[in-house]
PDB file with one MODEL, atoms N, CA, C and O in Angstrom:
MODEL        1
ATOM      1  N   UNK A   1       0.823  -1.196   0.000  1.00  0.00           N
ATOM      2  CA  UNK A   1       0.000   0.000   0.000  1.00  0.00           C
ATOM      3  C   UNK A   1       0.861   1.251   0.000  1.00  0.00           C
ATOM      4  O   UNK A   1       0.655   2.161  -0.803  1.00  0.00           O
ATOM      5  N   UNK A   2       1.924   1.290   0.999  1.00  0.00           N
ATOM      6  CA  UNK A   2       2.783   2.597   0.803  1.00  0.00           C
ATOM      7  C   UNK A   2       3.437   2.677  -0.077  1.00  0.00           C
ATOM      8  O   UNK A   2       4.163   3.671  -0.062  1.00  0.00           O
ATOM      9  N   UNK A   3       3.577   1.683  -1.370  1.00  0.00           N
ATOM     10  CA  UNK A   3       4.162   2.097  -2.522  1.00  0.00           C
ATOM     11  C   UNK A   3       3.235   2.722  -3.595  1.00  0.00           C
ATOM     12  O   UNK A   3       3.872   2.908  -4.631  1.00  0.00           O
ATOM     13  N   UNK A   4       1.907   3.116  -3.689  1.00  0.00           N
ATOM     14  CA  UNK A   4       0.518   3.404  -4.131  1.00  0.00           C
ATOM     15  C   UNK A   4       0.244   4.068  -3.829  1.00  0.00           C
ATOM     16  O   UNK A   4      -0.565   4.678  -4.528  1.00  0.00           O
ATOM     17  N   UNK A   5       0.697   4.774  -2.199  1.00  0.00           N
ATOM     18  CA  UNK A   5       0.096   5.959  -1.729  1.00  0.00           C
ATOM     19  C   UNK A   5       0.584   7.308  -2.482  1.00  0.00           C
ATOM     20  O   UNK A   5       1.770   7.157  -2.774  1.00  0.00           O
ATOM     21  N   UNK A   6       0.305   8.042  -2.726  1.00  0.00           N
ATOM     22  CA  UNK A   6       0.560   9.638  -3.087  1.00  0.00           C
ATOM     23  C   UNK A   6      -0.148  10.317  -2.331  1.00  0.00           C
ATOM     24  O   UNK A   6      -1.356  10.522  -2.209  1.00  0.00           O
ATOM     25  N   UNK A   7       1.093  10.756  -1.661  1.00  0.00           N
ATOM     26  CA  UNK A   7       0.703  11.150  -0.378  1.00  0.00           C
ATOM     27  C   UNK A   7       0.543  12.953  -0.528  1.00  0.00           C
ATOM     28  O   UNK A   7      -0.237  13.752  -0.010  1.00  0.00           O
ATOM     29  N   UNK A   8       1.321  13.057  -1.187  1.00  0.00           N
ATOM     30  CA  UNK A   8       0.455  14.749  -2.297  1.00  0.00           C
ATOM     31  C   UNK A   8      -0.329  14.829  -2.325  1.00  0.00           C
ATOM     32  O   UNK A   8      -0.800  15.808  -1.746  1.00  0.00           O
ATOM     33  N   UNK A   9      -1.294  13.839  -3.057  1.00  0.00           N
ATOM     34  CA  UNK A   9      -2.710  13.686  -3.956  1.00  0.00           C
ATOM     35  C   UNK A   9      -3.591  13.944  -2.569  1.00  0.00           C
ATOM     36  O   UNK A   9      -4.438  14.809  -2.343  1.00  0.00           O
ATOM     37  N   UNK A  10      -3.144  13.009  -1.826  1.00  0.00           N
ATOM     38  CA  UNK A  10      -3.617  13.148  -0.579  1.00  0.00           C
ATOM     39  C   UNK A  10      -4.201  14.343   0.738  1.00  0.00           C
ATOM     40  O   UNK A  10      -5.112  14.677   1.495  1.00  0.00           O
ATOM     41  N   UNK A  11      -3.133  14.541   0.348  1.00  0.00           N
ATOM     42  CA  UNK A  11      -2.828  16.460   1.306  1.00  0.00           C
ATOM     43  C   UNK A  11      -4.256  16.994   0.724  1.00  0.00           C
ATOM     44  O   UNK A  11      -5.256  17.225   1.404  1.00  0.00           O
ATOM     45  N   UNK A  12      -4.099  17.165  -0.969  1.00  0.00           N
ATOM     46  CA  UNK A  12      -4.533  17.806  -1.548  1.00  0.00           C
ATOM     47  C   UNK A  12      -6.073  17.611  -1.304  1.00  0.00           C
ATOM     48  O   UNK A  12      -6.814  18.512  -0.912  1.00  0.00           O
ATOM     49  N   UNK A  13      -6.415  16.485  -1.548  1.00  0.00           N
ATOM     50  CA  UNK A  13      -7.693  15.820  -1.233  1.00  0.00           C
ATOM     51  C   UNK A  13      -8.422  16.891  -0.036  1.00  0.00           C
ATOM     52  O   UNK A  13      -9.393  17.620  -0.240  1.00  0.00           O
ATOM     53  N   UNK A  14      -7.745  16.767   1.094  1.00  0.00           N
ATOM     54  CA  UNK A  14      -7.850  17.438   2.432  1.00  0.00           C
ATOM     55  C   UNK A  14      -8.020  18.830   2.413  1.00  0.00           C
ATOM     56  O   UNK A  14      -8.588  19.463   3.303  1.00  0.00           O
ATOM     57  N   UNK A  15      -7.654  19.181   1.659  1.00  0.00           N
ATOM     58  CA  UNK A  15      -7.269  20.928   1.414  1.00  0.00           C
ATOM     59  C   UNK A  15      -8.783  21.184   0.461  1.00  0.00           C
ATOM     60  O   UNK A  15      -9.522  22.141   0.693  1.00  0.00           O
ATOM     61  N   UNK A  16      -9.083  20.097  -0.684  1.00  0.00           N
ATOM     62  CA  UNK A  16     -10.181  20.001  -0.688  1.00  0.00           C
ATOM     63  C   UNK A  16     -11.462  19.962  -0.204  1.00  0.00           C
ATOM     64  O   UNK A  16     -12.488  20.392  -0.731  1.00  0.00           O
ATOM     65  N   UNK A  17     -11.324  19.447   0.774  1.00  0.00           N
ATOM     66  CA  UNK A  17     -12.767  18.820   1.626  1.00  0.00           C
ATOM     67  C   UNK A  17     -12.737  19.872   2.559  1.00  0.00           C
ATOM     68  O   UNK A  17     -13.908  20.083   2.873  1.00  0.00           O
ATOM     69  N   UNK A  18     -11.961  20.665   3.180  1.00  0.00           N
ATOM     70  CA  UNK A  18     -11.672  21.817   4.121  1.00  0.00           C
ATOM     71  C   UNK A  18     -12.420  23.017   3.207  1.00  0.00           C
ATOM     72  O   UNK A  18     -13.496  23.459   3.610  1.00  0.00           O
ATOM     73  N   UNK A  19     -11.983  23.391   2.302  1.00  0.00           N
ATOM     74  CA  UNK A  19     -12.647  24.320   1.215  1.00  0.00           C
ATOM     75  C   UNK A  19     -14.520  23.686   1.112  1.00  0.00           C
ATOM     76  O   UNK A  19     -15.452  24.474   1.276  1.00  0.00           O
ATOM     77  N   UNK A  20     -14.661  22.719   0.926  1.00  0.00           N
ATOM     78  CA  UNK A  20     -16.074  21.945   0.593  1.00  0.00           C
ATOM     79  C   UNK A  20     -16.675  22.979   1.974  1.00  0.00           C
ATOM     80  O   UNK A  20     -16.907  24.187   2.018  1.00  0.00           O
ATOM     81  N   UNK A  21     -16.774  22.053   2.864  1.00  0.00           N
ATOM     82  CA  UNK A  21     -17.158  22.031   4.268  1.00  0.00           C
ATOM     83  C   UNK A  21     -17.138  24.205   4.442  1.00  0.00           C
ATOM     84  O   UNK A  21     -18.061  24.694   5.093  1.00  0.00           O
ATOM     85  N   UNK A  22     -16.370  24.900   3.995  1.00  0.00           N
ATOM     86  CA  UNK A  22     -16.606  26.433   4.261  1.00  0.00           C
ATOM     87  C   UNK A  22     -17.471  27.054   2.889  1.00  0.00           C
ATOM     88  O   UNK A  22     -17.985  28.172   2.909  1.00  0.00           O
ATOM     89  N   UNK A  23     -17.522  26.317   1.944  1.00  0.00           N
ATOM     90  CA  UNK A  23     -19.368  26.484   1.319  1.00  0.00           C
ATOM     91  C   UNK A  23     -19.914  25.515   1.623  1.00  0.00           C
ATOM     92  O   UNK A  23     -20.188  24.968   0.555  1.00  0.00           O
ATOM     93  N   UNK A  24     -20.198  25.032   2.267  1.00  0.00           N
ATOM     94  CA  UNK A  24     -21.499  24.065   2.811  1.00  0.00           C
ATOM     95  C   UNK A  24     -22.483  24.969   2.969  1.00  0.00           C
ATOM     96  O   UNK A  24     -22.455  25.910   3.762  1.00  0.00           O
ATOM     97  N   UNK A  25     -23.641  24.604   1.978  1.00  0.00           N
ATOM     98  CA  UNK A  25     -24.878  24.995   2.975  1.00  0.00           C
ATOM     99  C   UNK A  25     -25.354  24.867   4.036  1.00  0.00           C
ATOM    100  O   UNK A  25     -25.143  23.749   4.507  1.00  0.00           O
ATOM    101  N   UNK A  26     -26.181  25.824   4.939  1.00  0.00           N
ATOM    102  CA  UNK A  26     -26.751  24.998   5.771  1.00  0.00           C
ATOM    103  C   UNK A  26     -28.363  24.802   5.489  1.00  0.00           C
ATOM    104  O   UNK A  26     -29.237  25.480   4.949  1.00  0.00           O
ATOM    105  N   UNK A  27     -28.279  23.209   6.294  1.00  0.00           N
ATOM    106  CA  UNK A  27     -29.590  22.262   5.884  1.00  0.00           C
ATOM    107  C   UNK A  27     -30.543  23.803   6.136  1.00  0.00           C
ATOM    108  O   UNK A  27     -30.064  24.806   6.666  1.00  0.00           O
ATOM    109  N   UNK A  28     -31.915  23.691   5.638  1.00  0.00           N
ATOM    110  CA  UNK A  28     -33.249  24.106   7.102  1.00  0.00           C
ATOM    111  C   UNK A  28     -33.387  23.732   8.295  1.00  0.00           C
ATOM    112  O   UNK A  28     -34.397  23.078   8.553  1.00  0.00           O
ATOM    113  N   UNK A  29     -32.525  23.998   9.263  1.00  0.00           N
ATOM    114  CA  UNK A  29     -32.713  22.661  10.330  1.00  0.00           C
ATOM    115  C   UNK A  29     -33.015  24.368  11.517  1.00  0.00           C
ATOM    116  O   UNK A  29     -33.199  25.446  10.952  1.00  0.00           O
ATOM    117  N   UNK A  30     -33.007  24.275  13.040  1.00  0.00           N
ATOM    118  CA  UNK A  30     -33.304  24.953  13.620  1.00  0.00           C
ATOM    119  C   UNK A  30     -33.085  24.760  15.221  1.00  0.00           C
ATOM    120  O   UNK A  30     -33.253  23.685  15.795  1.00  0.00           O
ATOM    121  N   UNK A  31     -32.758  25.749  15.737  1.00  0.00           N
ATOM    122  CA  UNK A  31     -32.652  25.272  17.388  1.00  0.00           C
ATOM    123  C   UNK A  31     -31.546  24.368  17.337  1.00  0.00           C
ATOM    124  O   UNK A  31     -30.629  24.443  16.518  1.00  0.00           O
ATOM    125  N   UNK A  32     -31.710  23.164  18.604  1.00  0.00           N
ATOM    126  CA  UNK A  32     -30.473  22.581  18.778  1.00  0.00           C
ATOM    127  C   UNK A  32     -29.779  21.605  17.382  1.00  0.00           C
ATOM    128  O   UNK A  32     -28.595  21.546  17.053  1.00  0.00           O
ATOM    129  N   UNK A  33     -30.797  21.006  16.835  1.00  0.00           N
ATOM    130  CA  UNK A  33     -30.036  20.802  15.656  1.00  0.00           C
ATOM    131  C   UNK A  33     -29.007  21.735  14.611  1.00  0.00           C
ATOM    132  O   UNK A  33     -27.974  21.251  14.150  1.00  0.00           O
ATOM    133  N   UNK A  34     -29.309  22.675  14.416  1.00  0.00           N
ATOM    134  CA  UNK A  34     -28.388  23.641  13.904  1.00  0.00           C
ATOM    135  C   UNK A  34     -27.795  24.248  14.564  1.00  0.00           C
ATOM    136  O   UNK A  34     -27.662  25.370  14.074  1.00  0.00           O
ATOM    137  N   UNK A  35     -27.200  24.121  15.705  1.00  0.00           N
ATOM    138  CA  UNK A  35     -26.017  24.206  16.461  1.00  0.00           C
ATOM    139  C   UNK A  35     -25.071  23.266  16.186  1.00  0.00           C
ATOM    140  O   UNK A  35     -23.964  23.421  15.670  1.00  0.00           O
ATOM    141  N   UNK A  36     -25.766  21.977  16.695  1.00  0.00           N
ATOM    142  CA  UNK A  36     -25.299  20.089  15.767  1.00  0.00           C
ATOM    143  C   UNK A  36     -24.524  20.932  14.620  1.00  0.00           C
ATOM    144  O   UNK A  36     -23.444  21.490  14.809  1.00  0.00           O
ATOM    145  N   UNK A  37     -25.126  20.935  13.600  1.00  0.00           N
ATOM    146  CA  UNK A  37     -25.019  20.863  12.463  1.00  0.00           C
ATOM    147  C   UNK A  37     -23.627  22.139  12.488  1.00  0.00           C
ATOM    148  O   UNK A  37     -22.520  21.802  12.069  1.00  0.00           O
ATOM    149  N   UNK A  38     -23.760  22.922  12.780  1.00  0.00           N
ATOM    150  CA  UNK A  38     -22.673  24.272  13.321  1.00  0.00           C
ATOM    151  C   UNK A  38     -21.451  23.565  13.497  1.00  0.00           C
ATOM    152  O   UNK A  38     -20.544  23.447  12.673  1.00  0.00           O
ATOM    153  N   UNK A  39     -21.521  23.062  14.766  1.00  0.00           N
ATOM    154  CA  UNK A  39     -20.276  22.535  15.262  1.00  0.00           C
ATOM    155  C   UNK A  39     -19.647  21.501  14.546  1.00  0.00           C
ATOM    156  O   UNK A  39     -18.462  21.675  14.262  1.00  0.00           O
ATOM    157  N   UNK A  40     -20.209  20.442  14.192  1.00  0.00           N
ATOM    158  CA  UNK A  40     -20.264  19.358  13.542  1.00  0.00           C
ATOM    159  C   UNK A  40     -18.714  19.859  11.819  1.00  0.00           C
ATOM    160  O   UNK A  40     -17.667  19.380  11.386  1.00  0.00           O
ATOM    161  N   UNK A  41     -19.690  21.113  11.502  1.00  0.00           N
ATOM    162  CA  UNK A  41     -19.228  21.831  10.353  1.00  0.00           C
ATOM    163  C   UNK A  41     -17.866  22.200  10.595  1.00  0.00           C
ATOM    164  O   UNK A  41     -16.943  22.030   9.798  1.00  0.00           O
ATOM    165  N   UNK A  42     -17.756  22.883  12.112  1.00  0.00           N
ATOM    166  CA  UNK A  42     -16.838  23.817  12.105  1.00  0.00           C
ATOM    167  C   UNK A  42     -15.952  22.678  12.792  1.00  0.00           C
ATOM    168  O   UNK A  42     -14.899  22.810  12.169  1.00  0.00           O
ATOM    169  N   UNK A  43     -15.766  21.740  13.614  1.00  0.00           N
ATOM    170  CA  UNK A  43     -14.871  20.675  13.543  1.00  0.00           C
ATOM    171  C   UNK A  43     -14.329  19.835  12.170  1.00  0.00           C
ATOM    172  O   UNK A  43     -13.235  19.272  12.125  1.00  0.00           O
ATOM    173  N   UNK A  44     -15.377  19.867  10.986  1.00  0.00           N
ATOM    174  CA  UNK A  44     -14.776  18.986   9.796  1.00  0.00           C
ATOM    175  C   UNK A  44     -13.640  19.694   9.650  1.00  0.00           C
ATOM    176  O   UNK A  44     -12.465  19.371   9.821  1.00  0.00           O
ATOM    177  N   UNK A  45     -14.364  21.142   9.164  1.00  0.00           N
ATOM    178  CA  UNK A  45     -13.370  21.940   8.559  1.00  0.00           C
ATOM    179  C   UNK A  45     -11.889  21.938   8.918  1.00  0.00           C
ATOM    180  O   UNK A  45     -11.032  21.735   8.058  1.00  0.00           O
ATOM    181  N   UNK A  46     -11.465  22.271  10.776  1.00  0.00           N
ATOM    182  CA  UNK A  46     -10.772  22.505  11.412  1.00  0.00           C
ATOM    183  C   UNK A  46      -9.856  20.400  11.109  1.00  0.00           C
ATOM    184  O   UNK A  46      -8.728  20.130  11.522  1.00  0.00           O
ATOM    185  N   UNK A  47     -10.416  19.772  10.646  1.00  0.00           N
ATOM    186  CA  UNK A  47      -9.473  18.360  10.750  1.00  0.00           C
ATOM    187  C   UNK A  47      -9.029  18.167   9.481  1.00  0.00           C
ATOM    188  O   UNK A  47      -7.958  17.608   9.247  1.00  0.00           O
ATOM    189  N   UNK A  48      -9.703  18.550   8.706  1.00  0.00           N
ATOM    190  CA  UNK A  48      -9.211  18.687   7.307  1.00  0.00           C
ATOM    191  C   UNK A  48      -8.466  20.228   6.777  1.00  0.00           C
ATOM    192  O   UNK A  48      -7.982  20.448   5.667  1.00  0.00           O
ATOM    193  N   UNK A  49      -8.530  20.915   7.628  1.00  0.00           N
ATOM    194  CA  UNK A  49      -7.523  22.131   7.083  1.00  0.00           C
ATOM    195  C   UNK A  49      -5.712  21.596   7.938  1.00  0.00           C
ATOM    196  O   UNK A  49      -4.519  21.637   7.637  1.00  0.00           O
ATOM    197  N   UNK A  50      -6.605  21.129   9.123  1.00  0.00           N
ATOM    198  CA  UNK A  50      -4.963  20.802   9.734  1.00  0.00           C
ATOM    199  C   UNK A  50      -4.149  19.814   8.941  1.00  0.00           C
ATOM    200  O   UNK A  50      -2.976  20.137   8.748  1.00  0.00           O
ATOM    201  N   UNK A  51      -4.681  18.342   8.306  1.00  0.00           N
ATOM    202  CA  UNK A  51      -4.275  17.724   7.323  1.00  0.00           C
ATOM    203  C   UNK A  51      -4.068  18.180   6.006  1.00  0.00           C
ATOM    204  O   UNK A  51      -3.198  17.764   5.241  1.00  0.00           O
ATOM    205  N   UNK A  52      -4.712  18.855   5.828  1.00  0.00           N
ATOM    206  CA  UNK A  52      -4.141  19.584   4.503  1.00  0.00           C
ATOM    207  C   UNK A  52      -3.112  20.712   4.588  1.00  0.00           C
ATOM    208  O   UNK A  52      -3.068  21.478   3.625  1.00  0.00           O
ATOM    209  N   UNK A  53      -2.417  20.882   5.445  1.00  0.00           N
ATOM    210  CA  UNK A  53      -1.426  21.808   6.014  1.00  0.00           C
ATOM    211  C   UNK A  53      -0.250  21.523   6.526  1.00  0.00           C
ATOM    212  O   UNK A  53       0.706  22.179   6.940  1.00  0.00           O
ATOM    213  N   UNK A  54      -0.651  19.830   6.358  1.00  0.00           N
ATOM    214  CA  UNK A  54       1.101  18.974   7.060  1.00  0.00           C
ATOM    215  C   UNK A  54       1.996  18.531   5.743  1.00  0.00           C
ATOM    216  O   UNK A  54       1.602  18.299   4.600  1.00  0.00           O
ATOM    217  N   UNK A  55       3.018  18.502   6.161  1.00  0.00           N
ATOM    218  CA  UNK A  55       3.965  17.833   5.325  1.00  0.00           C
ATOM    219  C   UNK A  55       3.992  16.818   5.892  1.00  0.00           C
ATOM    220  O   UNK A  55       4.109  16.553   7.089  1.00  0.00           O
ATOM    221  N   UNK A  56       3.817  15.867   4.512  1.00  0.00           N
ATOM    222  CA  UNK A  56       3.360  14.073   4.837  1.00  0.00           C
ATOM    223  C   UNK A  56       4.822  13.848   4.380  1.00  0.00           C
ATOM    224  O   UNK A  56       5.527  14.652   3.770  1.00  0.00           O
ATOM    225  N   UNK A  57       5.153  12.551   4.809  1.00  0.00           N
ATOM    226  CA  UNK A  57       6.182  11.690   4.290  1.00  0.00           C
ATOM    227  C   UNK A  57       5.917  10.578   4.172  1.00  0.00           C
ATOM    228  O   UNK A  57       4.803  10.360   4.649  1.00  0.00           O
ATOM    229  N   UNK A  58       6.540   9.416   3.626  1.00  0.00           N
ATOM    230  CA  UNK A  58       6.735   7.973   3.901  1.00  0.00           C
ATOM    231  C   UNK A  58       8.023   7.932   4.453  1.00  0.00           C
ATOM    232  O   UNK A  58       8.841   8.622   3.843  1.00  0.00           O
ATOM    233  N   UNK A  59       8.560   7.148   5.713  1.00  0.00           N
ATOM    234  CA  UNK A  59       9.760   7.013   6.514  1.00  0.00           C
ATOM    235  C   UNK A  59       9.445   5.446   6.775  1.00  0.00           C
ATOM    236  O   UNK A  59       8.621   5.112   7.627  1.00  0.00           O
ATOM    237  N   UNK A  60      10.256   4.364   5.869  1.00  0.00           N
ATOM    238  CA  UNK A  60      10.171   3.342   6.208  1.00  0.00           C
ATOM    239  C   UNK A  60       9.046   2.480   6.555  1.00  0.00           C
ATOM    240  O   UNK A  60       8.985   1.663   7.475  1.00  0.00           O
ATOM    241  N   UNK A  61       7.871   2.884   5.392  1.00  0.00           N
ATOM    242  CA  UNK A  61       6.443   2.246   5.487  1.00  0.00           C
ATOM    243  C   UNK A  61       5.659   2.854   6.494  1.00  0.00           C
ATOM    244  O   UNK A  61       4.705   2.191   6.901  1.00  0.00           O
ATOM    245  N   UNK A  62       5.856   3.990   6.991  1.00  0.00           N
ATOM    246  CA  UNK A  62       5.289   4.747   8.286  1.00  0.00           C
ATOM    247  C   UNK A  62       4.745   6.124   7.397  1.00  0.00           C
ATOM    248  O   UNK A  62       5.549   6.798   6.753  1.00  0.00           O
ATOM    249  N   UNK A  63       3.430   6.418   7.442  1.00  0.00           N
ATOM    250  CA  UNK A  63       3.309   7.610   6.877  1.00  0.00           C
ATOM    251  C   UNK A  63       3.345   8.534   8.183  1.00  0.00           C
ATOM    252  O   UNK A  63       2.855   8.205   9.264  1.00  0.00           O
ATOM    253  N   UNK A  64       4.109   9.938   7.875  1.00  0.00           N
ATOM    254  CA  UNK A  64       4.534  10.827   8.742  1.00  0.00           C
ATOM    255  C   UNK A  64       3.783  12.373   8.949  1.00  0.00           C
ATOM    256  O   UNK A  64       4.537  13.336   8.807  1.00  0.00           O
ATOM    257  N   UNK A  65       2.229  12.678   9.302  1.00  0.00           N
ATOM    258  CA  UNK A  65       2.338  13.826   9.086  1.00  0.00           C
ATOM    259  C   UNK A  65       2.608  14.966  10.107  1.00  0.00           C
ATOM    260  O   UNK A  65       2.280  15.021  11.292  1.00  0.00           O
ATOM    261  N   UNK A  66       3.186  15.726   9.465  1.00  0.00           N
ATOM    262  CA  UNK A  66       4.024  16.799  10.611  1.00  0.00           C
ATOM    263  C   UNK A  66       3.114  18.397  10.515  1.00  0.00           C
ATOM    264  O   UNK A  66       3.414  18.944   9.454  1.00  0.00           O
ATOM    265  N   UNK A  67       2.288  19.092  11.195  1.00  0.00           N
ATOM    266  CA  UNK A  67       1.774  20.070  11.106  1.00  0.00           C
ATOM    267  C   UNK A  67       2.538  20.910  12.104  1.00  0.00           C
ATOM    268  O   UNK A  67       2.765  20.484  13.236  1.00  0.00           O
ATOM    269  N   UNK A  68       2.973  22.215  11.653  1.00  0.00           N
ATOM    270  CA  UNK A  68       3.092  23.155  12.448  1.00  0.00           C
ATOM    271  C   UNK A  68       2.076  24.057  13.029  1.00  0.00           C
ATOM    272  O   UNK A  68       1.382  24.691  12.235  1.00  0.00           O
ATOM    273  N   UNK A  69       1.837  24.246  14.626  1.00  0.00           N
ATOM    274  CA  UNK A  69       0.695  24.931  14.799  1.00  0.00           C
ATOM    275  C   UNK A  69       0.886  25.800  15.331  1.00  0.00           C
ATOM    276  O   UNK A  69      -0.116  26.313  15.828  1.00  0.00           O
ATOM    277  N   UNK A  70       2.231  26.510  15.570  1.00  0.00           N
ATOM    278  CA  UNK A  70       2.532  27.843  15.807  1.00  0.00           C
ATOM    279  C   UNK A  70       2.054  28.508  14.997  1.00  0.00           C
ATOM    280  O   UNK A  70       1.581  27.949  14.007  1.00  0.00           O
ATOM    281  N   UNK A  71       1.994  30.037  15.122  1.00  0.00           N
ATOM    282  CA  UNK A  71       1.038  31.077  14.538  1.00  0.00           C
ATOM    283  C   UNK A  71       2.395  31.175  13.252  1.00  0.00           C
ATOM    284  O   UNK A  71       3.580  30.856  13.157  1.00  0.00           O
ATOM    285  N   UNK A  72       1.598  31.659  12.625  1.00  0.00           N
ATOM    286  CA  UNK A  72       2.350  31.622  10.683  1.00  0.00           C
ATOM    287  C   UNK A  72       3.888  32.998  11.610  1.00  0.00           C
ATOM    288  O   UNK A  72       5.044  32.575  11.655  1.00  0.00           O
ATOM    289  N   UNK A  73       3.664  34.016  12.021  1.00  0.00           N
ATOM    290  CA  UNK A  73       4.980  34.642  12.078  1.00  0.00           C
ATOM    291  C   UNK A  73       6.098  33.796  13.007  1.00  0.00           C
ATOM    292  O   UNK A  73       7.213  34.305  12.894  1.00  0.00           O
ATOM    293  N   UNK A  74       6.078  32.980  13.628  1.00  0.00           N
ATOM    294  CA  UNK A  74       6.907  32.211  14.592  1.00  0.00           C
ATOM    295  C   UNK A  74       7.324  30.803  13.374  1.00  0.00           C
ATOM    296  O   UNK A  74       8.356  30.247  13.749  1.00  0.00           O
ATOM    297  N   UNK A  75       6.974  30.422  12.588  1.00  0.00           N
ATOM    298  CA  UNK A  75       6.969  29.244  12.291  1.00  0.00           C
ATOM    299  C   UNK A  75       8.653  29.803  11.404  1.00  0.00           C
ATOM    300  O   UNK A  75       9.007  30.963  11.195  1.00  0.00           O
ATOM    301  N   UNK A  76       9.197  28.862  11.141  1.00  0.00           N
ATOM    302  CA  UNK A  76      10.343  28.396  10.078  1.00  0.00           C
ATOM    303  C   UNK A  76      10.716  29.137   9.149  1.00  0.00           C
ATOM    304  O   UNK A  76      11.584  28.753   8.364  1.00  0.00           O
TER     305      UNK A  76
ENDMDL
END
């Protein structure tokens, strides 16, 4: 499998679905369900922007992803 993976394609995928999820509609829903539905949203987003923001590797059949979460002026 880790010789198949593209782990680029991958990132990218993520960086995708992070973008999806910030035009998402929202359903008609109301009250506590659309809070649900709120949070629900604003956690996808937040797991798929962090994956789409790491530098992946393969290290010996181990996929590696490394996110920096210092604020962008402190980082590297």
């Amino acid at each position: 499998m880790a010789d198949s993976l593209d782990v680029d394609a991958m990132i990218n995928r993520f960086r995708e679905r992070a973008a999806a999820v910030k035009k998402r509609n929202l359903p008609p829903v109301a009250g506590e369900e659309r809070q649900r539905f709120l949070k629900q949203a604003q956690e996808d987003f937040m797991d798929f922007a962090i994956i789409g923001d790491a530098q992946a590797s393969l290290e010996d059949g181990v996929l590696v992803l490394r996110v920096d979460l210092r604020p962008a002026d402190q980082r590297n």
